[in-house]
VOVO-911457 format. One record per atom (N, C-alpha, C): x, y negated, z negated. Coordinates in steps of 0.05 Angstrom, whole numbers, plus 5000, padded with zeros to 4 digits. Atoms other than C-alpha are relative to their C-alpha. Layout:
N
XYZ/...
//
This chain:
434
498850175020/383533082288/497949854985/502550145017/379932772232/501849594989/499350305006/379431932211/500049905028/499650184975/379031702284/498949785000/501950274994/377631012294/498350035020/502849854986/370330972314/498749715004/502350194998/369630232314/502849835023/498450224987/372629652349/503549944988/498350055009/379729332327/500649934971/501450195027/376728902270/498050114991/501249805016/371629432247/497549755008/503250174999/366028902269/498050175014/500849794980/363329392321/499850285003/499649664990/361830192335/499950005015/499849894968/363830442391/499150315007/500349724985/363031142388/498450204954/501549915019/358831612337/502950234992/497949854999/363232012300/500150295009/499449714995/362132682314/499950035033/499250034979/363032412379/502049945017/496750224995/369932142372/501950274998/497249774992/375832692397/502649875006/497950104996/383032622402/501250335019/498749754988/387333032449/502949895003/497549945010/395033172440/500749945027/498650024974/396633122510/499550035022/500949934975/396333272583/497750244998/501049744997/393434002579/498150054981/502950035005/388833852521/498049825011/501850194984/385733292558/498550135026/500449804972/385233712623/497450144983/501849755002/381834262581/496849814993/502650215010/376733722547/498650005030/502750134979/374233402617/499250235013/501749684987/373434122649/497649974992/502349815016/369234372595/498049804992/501050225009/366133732577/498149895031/501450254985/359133422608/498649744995/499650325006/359332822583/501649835022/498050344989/361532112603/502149914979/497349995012/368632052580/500549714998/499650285003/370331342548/503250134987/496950005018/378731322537/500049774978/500650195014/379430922476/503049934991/497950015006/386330622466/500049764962/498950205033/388330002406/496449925002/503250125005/380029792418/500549615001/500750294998/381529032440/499149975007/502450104982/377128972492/497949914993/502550164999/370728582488/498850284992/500149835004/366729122457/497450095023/501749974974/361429102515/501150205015/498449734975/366029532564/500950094985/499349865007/367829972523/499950214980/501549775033/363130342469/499450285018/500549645001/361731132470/498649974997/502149885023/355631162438/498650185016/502049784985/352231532501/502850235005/499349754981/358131992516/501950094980/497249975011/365732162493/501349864993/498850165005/370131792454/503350165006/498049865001/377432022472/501649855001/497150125012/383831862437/502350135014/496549884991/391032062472/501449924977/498849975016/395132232417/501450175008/498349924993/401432342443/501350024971/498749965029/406732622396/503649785011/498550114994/412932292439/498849705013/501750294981/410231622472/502749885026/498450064982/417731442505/501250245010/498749754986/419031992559/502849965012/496750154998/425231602587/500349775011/499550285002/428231062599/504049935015/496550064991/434930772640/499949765006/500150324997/436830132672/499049905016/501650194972/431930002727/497450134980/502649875008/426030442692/499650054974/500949925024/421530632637/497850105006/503349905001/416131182625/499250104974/501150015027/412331222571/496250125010/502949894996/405531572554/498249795005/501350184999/399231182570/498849854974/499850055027/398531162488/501849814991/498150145008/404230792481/499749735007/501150205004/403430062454/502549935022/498150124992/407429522483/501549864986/498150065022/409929292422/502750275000/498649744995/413730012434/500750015008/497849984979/415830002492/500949725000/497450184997/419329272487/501050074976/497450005025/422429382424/502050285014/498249784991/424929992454/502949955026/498249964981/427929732512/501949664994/499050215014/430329052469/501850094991/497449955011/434929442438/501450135007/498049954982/437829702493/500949785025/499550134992/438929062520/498849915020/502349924976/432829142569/497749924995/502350175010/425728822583/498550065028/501449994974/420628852627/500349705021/498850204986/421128332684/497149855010/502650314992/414127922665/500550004970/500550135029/413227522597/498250124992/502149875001/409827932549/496949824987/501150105020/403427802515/499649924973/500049955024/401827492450/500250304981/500549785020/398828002419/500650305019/498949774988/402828732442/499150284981/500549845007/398929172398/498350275020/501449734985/394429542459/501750155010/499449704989/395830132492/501549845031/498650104967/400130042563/498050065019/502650004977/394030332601/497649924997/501950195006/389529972562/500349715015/499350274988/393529382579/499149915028/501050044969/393729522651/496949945005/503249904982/386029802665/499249764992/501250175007/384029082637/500649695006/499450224995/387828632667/502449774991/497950165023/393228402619/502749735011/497950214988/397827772637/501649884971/498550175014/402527282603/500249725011/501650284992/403526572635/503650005019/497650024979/409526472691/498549935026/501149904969/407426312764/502550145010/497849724995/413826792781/498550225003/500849675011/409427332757/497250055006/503150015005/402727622758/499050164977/500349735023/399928222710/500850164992/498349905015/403628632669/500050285018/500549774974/400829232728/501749975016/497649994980/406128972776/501950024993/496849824997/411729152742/499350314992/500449754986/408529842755/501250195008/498849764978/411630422796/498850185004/502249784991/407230972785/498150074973/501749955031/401431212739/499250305016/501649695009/399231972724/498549994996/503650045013/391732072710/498950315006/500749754999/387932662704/496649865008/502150164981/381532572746/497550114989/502049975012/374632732740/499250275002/500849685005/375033502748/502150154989/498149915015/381433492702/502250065017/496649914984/387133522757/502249774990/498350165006/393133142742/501349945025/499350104980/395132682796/502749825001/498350124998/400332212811/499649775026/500750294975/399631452850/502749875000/497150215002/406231062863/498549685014/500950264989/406230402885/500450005026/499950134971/406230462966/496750234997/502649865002/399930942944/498149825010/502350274993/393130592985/500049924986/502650075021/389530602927/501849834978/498850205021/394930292885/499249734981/501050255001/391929622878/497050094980/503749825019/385130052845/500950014971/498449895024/390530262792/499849834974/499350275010/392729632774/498449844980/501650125020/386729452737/497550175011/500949825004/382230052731/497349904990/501949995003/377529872682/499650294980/499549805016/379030512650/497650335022/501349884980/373630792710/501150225021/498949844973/378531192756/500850284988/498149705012/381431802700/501249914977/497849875022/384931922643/503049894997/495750004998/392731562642/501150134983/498649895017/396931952620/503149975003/496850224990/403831632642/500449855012/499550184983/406531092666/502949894999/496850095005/413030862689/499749705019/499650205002/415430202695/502549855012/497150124999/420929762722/500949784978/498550025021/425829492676/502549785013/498150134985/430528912691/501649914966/498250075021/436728572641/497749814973/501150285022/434128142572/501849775002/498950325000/435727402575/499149944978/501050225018/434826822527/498849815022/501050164977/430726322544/500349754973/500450205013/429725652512/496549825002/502750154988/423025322508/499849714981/500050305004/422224612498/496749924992/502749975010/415924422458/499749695002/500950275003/412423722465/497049935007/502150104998/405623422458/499449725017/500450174999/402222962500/496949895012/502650064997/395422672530/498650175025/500649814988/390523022571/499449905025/499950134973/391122572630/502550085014/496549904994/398222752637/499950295007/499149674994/397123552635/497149925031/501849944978/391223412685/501249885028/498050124969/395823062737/502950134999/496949884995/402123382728/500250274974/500549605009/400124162708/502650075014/497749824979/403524362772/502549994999/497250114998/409623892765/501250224975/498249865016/410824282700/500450355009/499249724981/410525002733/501549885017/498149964967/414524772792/502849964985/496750085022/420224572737/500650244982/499149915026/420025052682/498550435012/500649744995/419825872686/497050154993/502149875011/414126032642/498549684981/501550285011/408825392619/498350154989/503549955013/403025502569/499549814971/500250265023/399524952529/497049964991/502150025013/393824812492/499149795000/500250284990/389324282502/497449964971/501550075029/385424002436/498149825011/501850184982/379323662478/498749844980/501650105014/376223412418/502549695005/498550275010/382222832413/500849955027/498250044985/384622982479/503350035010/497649975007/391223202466/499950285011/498749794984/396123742499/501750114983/497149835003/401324192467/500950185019/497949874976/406224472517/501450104992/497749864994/411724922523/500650105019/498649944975/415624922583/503450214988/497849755006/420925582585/501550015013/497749894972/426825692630/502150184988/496949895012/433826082626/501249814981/498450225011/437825832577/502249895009/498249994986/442725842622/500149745018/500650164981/439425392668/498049744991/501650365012/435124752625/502649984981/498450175020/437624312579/499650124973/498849835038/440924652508/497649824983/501850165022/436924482446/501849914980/498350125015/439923942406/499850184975/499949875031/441624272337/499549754982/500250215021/441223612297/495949895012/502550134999/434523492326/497250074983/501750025021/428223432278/498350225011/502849934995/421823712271/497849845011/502450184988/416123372313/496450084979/503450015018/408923172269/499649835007/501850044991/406222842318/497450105001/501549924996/401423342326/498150064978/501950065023/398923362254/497649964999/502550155005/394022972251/498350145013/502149834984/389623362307/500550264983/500649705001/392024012277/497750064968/501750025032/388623792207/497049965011/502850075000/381823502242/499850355011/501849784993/381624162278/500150284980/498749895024/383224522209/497150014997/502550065013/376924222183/497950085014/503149934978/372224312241/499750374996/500349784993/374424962244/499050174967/500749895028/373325102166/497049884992/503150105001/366124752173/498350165018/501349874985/363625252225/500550294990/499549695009/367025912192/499049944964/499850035042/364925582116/502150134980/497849945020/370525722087/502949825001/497450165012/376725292062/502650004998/498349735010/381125842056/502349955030/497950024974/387425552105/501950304994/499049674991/390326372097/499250105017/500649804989/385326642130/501350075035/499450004971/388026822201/498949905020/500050194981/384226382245/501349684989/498450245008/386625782207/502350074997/496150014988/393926052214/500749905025/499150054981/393426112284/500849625006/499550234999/393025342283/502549824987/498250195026/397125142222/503050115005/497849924986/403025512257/501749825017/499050284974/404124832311/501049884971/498650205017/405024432244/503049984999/496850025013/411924112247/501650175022/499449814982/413424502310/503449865017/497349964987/420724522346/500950185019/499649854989/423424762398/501650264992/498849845012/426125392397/501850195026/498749904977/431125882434/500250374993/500049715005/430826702443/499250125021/501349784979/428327242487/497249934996/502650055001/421327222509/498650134981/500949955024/419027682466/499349824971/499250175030/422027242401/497449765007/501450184989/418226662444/496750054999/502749995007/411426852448/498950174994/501549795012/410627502422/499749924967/501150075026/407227102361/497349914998/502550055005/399627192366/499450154973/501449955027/395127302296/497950155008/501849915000/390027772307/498249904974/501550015020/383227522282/497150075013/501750054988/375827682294/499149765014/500950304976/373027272351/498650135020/501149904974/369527192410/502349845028/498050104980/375127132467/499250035025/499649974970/374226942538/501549905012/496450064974/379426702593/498150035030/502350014965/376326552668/502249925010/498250124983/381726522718/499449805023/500050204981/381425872762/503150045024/498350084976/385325872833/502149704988/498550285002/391825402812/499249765015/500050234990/390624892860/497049865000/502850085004/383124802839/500949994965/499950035032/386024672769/498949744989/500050305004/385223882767/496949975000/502049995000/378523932791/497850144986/500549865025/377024492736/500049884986/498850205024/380024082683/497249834999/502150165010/375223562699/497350014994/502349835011/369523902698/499550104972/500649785028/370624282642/499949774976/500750295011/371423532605/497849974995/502150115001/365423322626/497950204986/501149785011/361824022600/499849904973/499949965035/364823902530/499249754987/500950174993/363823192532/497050014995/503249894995/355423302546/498250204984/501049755015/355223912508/499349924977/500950035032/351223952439/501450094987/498349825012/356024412418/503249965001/497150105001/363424332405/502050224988/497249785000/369824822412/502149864977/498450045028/373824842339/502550205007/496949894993/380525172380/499449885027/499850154965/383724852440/500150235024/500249824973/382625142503/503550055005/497749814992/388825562521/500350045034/500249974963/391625502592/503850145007/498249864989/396426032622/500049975033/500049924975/398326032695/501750215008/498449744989/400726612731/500249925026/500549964960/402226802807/498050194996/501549765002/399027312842/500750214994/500249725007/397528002830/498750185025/501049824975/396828622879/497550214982/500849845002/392028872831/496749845012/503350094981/384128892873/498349784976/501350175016/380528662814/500049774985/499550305013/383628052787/499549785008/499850254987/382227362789/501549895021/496950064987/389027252813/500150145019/498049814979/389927772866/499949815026/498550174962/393727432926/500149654993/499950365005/393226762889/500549914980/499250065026/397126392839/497449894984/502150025020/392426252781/500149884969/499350035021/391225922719/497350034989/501549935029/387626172654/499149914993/501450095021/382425812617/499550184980/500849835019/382226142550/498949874983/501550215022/377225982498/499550204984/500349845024/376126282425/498649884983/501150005023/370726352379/500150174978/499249775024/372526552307/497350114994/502549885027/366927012267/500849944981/499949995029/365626932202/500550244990/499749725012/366827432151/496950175005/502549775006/359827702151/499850055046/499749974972/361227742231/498249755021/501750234987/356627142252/501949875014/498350284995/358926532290/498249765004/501450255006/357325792292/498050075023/502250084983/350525582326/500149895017/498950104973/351825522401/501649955007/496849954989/358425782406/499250145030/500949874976/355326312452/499349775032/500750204982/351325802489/502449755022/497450274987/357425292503/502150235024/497549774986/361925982531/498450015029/502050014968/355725962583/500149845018/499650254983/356325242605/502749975013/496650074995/364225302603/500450265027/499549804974/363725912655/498449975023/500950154975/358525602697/501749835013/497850124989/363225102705/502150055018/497449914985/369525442719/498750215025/501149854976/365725972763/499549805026/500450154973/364125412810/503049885014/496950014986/371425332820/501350215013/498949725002/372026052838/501550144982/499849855021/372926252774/499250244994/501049754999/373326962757/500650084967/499650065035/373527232680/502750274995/498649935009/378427642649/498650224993/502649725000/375628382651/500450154967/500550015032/377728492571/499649904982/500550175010/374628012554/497249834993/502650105002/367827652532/499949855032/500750134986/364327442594/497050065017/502849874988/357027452630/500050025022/499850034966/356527712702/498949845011/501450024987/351527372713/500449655008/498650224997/355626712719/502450015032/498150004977/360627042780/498850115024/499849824971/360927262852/503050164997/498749774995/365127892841/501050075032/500349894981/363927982912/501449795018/497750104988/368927422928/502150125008/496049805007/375427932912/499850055034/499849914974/377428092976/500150294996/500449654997/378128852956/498250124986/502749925010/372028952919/498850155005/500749804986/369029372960/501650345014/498049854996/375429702975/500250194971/500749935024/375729822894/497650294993/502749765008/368130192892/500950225019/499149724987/370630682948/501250094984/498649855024/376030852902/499150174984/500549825020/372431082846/498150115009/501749815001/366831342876/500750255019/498949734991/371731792914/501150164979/497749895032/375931932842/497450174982/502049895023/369532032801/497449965006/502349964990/363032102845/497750064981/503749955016/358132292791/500949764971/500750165020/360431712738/501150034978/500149855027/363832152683/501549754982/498450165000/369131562676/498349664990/500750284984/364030932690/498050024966/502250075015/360830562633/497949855001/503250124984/353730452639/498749655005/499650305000/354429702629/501849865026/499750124973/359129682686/499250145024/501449874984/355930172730/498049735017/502050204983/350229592757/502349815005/499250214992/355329102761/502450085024/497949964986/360829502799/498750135032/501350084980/355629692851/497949855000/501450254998/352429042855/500249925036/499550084980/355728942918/499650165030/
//
């Protein structure tokens, strides 16, 4: 196939040379590729990932271009090719009155086995990674067989967040539970309040995620439940601009570090979107499937929930001290756990620090953005902080070798794909490190 994307999401990046970049139609062209093929096979799905894990330039770039993407679908299940976005598969099963049974992510443009191999969450402690509502994944291995893992499979837990290191996905099916409404209740308030009563708002509300504006100190919240089960949303009730005023200074900050003015461009949406904010009521989807894709540098370090308070303050005092200063609020999701080996989270509820630096148009970013992402993960790492594997982060800030199946993990693949064909050379030292 000709025109394959050959760079990143945002065209900031190459990943793969082109006459290096292949697409295959399906199971049995894929098979025939890794046979005949000695190269190092990089799958390349929507290209969100951090572009670190995941360039070609030494080996294969390979596209799955399925021609069907939903194989079927009823009222407990869904399988769908490993191509297939997740914007796809929920609209698909939205309009059959059907949903998966975790909150999805903002942004639902990757691939479902992109999603998985990287870790993908939303924010509930109910829930953990979008991998546990799972059942089985297909993969074609490293001498082209087509396999099959369910979930009482050992290795299951390997699956779950891959890494893209174990094979080829080429299906995956899914459980599938009813669509609800939900209601989410939106309110701002100070950052003494989210740092003493985080938990109180998870132990109340279905799905919490709030944003914390450290420059002023300030919180935006949204606590979620059934609609069934919180309090209705008044209809005569206003619009809240309280939050104004912070969303304008961080307007400016953030248009003084990208030089430009220009409140269209998509990182100044993502902000100017809170203005005038209200609660609101719908399916989760409707609810937070409303992220902006814009260039950036994104990381996320999962902190152990109950080491949140003592994170928090830390991470204060960082920004606080620091020469450098964050022009978007830190983003905090909590989840439960996850049975997948590699996650922050596995076996322990968890919450998200997320932090975002925009690029400029010419792809730069401000002076000691990098630097501050360093101090802010030293930090959280000393809480047992772990990072978010699609995502900007430096190893050389973690003990990996915390996970309790870590080691369990490297057996895996170096039983699946013993010579590497799978493993990119960037995580190769770090995945046996241990």
């Amino acid at each position: 196939m000709t025109n394959l994307p050959n760079t990143n999401w945002c065209a900031t990046t190459t990943l793969a040379n082109e006459d290096r970049n292949v697409a295959v139609r399906g199971v049995e062209e894929a098979a025939q590729l890794i046979r005949e093929c000695d190269s190092r096979l990089q799958p390349l799905g929507s290209r969100f990932s951090y572009p670190t894990y995941v360039t070609a330039q030494d080996g294969l770039a390979v596209h799955l271009r399925s021609e069907q993407h939903i194989l079927a679908s009823d009222c407990e299940t869904i399988t769908v090719t490993g191509d297939c976005t997740l914007g796809a598969l929920w609209d698909h099963l939205r309009d059959r009155g059907r949903t998966l049974p975790i909150c999805p992510p903002v942004i639902t443009e990757q691939t479902v086995a992109g999603a998985i191999g990287t870790g993908t969450h939303a924010q509930g402690t109910g829930e953990g990674l979008i991998a546990d509502t799972v059942l089985s994944i297909d993969y074609l291995d490293a001498t082209g067989q087509l396999r099959r893992i369910e979930r009482a499979g050992e290795a299951f837990g390997a699956f779950q967040l891959h890494l893209g290191s174990l094979g080829l996905i080429t299906e995956v099916t899914l459980a599938v539970a009813p669509n609800r409404d939900y209601v989410a209740h939106k309110y701002t308030t100070s950052g003494d309040d989210l740092r003493q009563n985080f938990r109180t708002w998870n132990d109340r509300s279905e799905h919490v995620k709030a944003w914390w504006f450290t420059e002023e100190d300030r919180v935006h919240v949204w606590e979620v439940s059934p609609a069934d089960s919180g309090a209705p949303i008044d209809p005569s009730a206003t619009t809240h601009a309280d939050l104004n005023p912070v969303l304008q200074a961080t307007q400016e900050r953030m248009g003084a570090e990208l030089r430009s003015d220009d409140r269209t461009i998509a990182p100044q949406r993502t902000v100017g979107r809170f203005y005038d904010y209200a609660d609101t009521t719908g399916d989760l989807v409707e609810i937070f499937r409303n992220g902006i894709p814009a260039p950036q540098i994104n990381m996320e370090v999962g902190v152990p929930l109950d080491r949140f308070r003592a994170a928090a303050d830390d991470l204060r005092r960082v920004l606080a001290n620091s020469a450098y200063r964050l022009h978007y609020p830190v983003i905090l999701r909590p989840t439960g756990p996850t049975n997948a080996w590699l996650a922050a989270a596995y076996d322990r509820p968890t919450c998200w620090f997320g932090f975002v630096v925009y690029q400029r148009e010419d792809g730069s970013v401000a002076d000691g953005s990098v630097e501050l992402l360093g101090e802010i993960q030293a930090a959280l790492a000393a809480h047992e902080g772990l990072p978010h594997w699609g995502k900007y982060f430096d190893p050389l800030h973690y003990d990996f070798r915390s996970l309790p199946r870590w080691a369990d993990f490297q057996a895996v693949r170096h039983r699946l794909d013993p010579l590497g064909r799978f493993l990119h050379p960037r995580l190769a030292p770090l995945l046996d490190a241990a």
